[in-house]
C-alpha positions, 0 to 999 in steps of 0.5 A: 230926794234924800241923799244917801252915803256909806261908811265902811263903819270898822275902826281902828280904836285909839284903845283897843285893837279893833272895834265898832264905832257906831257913833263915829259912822253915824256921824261920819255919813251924816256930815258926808251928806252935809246934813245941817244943810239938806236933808238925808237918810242913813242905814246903819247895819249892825251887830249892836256893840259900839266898842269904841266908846262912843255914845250913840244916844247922844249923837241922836239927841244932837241929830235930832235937834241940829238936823230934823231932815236926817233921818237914821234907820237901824237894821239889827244883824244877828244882835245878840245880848252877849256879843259873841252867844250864838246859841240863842239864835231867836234872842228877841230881847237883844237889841243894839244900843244904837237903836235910839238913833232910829227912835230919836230921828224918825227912822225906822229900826228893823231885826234880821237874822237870815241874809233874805231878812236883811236884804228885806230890810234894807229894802224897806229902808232904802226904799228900793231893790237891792241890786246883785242880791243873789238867789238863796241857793247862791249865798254863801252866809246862811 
């Protein structure tokens, strides 16, 4: 059975105020889970900016030549091209630059932009139910 580990992926950027570090999450959980050592899976759920300069594509290089049993899959949450344009909601052509890692491991990556997309793909890349998830009519986040 491959481990799993969470990180809580928000940042305080030596740059910037606040960001996203995809790469440093990634990498984050990944040692968590010792994966040089054994295998492991990692979900990554984002919005699809690294705003901390790190550079996810090469962490998926390292990962796939130090650690073939580590496995990333990426779950793309609402990922638009501009980061902060919700006025095209069905942006097909957005995609988070974090989706190499996916590619380069072997995992899978999946689109949601509904609450119930994203409880279906964790689902799909947890490989089980998502215990506590709420009835439609109980969620706040549409």
């Amino acid at each position: 059975m491959a481990g799993r580990a969470a990180d809580p992926g928000g940042c305080r950027c030596a740059a910037t105020r606040w960001g996203t570090s995809l790469t440093e999450s990634v990498r984050r959980a990944a040692e968590t889970l010792d994966y040089l050592n054994r295998p492991g899976t990692v979900v990554l759920v984002t919005d699809g900016k690294e705003t901390c300069g790190g550079a996810p594509c090469s962490l998926a290089a390292e990962i796939a030549a130090m650690a073939p049993e580590l496995t990333v899959h990426v779950i793309g949450f609402k990922v638009r091209g501009d980061h902060f344009d919700w006025s095209n909601p069905n942006d097909q052509m957005a995609t988070t630059v974090a989706r190499c890692l996916a590619d380069r491991t072997g995992g899978r990556y999946v689109r949601a932009e509904t609450v119930d997309e994203l409880i279906g793909a964790l689902r799909v890349t947890l490989g089980c139910n998502v215990l506590g998830a709420l009835p439609a009519e109980r969620r706040r986040l549409r």
